[in-house]
Every structure is written in structure tokens, then in C-alpha cells.
C-alpha positions in Angstrom: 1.9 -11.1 20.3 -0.4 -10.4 17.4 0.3 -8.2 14.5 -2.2 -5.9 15.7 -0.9 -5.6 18.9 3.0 -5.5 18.0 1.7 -2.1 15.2 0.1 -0.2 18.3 2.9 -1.5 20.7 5.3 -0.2 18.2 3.3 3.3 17.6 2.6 4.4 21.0 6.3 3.3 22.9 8.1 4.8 19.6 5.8 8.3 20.5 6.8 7.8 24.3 10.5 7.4 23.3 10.0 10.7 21.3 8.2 12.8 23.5 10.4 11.8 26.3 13.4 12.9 24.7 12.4 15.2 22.7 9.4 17.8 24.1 8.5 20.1 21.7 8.6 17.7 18.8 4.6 16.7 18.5 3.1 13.8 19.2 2.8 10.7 16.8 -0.4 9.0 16.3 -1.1 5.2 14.7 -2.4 7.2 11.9 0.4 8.8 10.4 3.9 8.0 10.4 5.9 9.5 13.2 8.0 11.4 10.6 4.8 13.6 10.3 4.8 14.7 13.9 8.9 15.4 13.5 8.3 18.3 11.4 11.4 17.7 8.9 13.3 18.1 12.6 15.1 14.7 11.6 17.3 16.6 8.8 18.1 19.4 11.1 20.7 20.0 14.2 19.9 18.4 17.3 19.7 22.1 18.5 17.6 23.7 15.8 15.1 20.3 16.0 14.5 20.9 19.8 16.4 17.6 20.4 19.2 19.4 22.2 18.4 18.5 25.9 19.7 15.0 26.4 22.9 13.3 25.2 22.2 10.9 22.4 23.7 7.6 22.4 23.9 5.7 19.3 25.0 1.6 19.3 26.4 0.6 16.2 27.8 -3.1 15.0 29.6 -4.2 11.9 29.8 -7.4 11.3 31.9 -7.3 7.9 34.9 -5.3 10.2 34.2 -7.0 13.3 33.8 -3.9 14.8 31.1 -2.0 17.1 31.2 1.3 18.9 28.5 3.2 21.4 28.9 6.7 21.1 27.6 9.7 21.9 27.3 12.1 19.2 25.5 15.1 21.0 25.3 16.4 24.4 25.5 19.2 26.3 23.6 21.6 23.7 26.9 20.3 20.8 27.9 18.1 19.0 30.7 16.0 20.5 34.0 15.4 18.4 34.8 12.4 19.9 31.9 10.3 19.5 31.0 11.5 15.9 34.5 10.2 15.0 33.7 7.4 16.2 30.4 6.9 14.1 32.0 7.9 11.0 34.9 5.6 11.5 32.3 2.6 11.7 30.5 4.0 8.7 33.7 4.6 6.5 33.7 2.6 3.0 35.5 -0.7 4.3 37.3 -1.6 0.8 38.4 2.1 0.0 39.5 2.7 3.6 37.6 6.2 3.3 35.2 7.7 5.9 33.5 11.2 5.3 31.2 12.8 8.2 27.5 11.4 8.5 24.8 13.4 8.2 23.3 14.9 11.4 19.5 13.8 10.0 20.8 10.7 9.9 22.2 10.4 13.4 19.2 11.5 14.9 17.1 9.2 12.7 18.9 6.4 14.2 18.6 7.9 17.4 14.8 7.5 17.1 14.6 4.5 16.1 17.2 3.0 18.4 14.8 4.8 21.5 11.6 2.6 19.6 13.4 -0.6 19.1 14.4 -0.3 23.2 10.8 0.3 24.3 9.3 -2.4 21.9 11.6 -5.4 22.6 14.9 -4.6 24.7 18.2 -2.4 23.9 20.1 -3.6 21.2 22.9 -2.3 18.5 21.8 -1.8 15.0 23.3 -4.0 12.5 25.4 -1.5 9.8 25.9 -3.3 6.5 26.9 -0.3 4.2 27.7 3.1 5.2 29.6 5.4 3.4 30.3 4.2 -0.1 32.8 5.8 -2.7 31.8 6.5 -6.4 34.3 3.2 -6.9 33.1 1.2 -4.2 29.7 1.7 -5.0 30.0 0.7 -9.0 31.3 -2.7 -7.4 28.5 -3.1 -5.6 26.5 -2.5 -8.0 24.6 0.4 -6.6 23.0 3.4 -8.3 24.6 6.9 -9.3 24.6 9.3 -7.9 24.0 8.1 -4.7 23.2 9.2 -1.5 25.9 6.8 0.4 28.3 9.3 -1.4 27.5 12.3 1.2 26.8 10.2 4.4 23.0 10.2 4.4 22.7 6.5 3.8 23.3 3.2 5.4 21.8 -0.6 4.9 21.3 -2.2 7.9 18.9 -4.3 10.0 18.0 -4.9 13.8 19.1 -8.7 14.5 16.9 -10.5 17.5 14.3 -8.7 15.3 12.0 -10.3 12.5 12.0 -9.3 8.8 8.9 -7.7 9.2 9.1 -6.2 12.2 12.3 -4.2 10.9 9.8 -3.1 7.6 7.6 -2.3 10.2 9.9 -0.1 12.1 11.3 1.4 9.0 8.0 2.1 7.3 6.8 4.0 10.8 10.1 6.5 10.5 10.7 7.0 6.8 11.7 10.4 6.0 13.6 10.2 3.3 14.1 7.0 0.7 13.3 3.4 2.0 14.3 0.3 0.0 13.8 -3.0 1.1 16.1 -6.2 0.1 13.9 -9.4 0.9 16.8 -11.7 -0.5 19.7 -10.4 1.4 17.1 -9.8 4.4 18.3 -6.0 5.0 16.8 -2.8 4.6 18.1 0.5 3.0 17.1 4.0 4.9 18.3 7.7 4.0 17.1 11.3 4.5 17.7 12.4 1.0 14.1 12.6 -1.4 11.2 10.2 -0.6 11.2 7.4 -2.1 10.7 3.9 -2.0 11.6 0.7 -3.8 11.7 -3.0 -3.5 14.9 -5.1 -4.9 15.7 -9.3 -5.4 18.8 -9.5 -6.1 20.1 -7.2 -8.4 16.7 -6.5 -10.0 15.1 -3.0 -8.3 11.1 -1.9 -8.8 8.9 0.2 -7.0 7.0 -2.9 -5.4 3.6 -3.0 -4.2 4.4 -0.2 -1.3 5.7 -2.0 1.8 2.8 -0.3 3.8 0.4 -2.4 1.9 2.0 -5.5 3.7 2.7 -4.4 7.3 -0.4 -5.9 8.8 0.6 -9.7 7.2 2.3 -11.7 9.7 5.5 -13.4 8.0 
């Protein structure tokens, strides 16, 4: 499939996932990220973001803890205990042995995009590479203080079965929040903190070109 045709593929089945499962929210169009028909919904509850009328699913795997989980985290107008457990366990700092609760926003921004990468190419977990980081953790890794992975609004991750640029594709369509992209270690970084977005080889971080300026390039 062209480039072309994957972008508008990608566009109208993400606004089909959305307005089937979530009515009320606006409908997306090819020129304006979906984010813009959301209405800052992402960052709210399910309830208050008119997302409350189906139970949401989310299909997490971690490779570095050879662990996955599917688990409802909302349904029947709540939140469910259970299944939010569940997705913070998977997102808890793996060398501090700490979890924290994720943020809602970014629950349901998952949710989304899990719903577009099912209508564009098949059902599939996405691939969770950091979660919730400590201050400690996260001055081992290297990363950036403060940092948003420090209140559960961040995670690095990537949609395997999935090229590079088809996941910077996906991730540019949904941004709400920051986006940073990590060509060397082929992963992406997404949050629903300030908007932002940078570019990083290695350990070396700029602003880029925006990624936007490259979607339409086949890799």
C-alpha cells in the first residue's frame, strides 16, 4: 500500500474507531490531528470525556519482564480496580520494584490508538518499554528531570508487526501531549503532559526537523 493510501487508511478507520466508541467526541478529519476533534477529552475521566459507554480493553506486553496483561480498566460507567491494578503493575519501574497509578489520559490515549492500530492492520498488544520511572531509576537511564514518567503520564513504547514510520505516523496523528522519537533504539516516547516534541540519537536530544515534515516519506 502506498504512503498515501496507508495516511488516509490510517485517518478515516482511527475516526471510525473513535466515533464508534466514543459518540459525542467530534469527528477527525485528514486535516488535523485527531487530538483536535478530542477536545482535551484524552486528559479527562472516561465519564467526563463522554467515553463512558463501553468497557475499554487495553493489551499491554513487556518484553524486559516477560510479562503481558489485557485488562479492562473502565466499564460500566467506573473505573474497574481490578484491571487498573493490573496496568500499573505492568507499568511499575522494573529495577526499583515501584508502581504508582497511571494516569487516566493516558489510558484512554492508548485506548485510541490501540482501536486505530486494530482497524489499520489487525489487533495487536503494544510494546511497553518504560513506564513508570523513579527519580533514581530515571538518573540511570539517563532521562530528564523532572519528568513526566514520575507521575504516570509517560511510557516509551512501540507497535511490533508495525514499521518505524508507520508507528511515527500513528503517534504524530494522536499527539496530545509531548512526542519524542528515538530512531536508534527504534521506539517512540508519548505523554499527556505539555506539547512538545523532540528527536534523540543516542543520548544526544534536539528538537528535529518536526516528525510531521517526514510522514509522507516512505522508509
Amino acid at each position: 500500500m502506498k504512503s498515501g493510501d496507508r495516511r488516509r487508511l490510517l485517518v478515516s478507520s482511527a475516526a471510525a474507531a473513535l466515533s464508534a466508541t466514543a459518540a459525542g467526541l467530534g469527528a477527525a478529519t485528514a486535516a488535523a490531528p485527531l487530538r483536535a476533534a478530542l477536545g482535551g477529552g484524552l486528559g479527562d475521566s472516561p465519564a467526563r470525556s463522554g467515553l463512558s459507554r463501553w468497557p475499554r480493553e487495553l493489551w499491554i506486553t513487556r518484553p524486559e519482564a516477560q510479562e503481558s496483561v489485557r485488562a479492562v480498566y473502565w466499564a460500566d460507567g467506573a473505573l474497574q480496580p481490578e484491571g487498573c491494578r493490573a496496568i500499573d503493575r505492568i507499568y511499575r519501574d522494573l529495577r526499583a520494584g515501584v508502581e504508582r497509578p497511571i494516569s487516566t489520559g493516558l489510558l484512554n490515549l492508548n485506548y485510541v490508538m490501540q482501536c486505530a492500530v486494530a482497524q489499520c492492520w489487525s489487533a495487536r498488544p503494544m510494546v511497553l518499554l518504560s513506564g513508570f520511572r523513579t527519580p533514581q531509576t530515571n538518573r540511570q537511564v539517563g532521562g530528564v528531570e523532572p519528568s513526566v514518567h514520575f507521575t504516570g503520564k509517560a511510557d516509551d513504547y512501540i507497535y511490533a508487526g508495525l514499521s518505524f514510520q508507520d508507528n511515527l505516523r500513528l503517534a504524530w496523528l494522536f499527539r496530545v501531549g509531548g512526542l519524542g522519537v528515538y530512531p536508534d533504539r527504534g521506539s517512540l516516547h508519548k505523554d499527556v503532559g505539555r506539547a512538545r516534541i523532540w528527536v534523540q540519537h543516542g543520548r544526544a536530544a534536539s528538537s528535529g526537523p518536526d516528525p510531521g515534515l517526514r510522514l509522507g516519506a516512505g522508509r
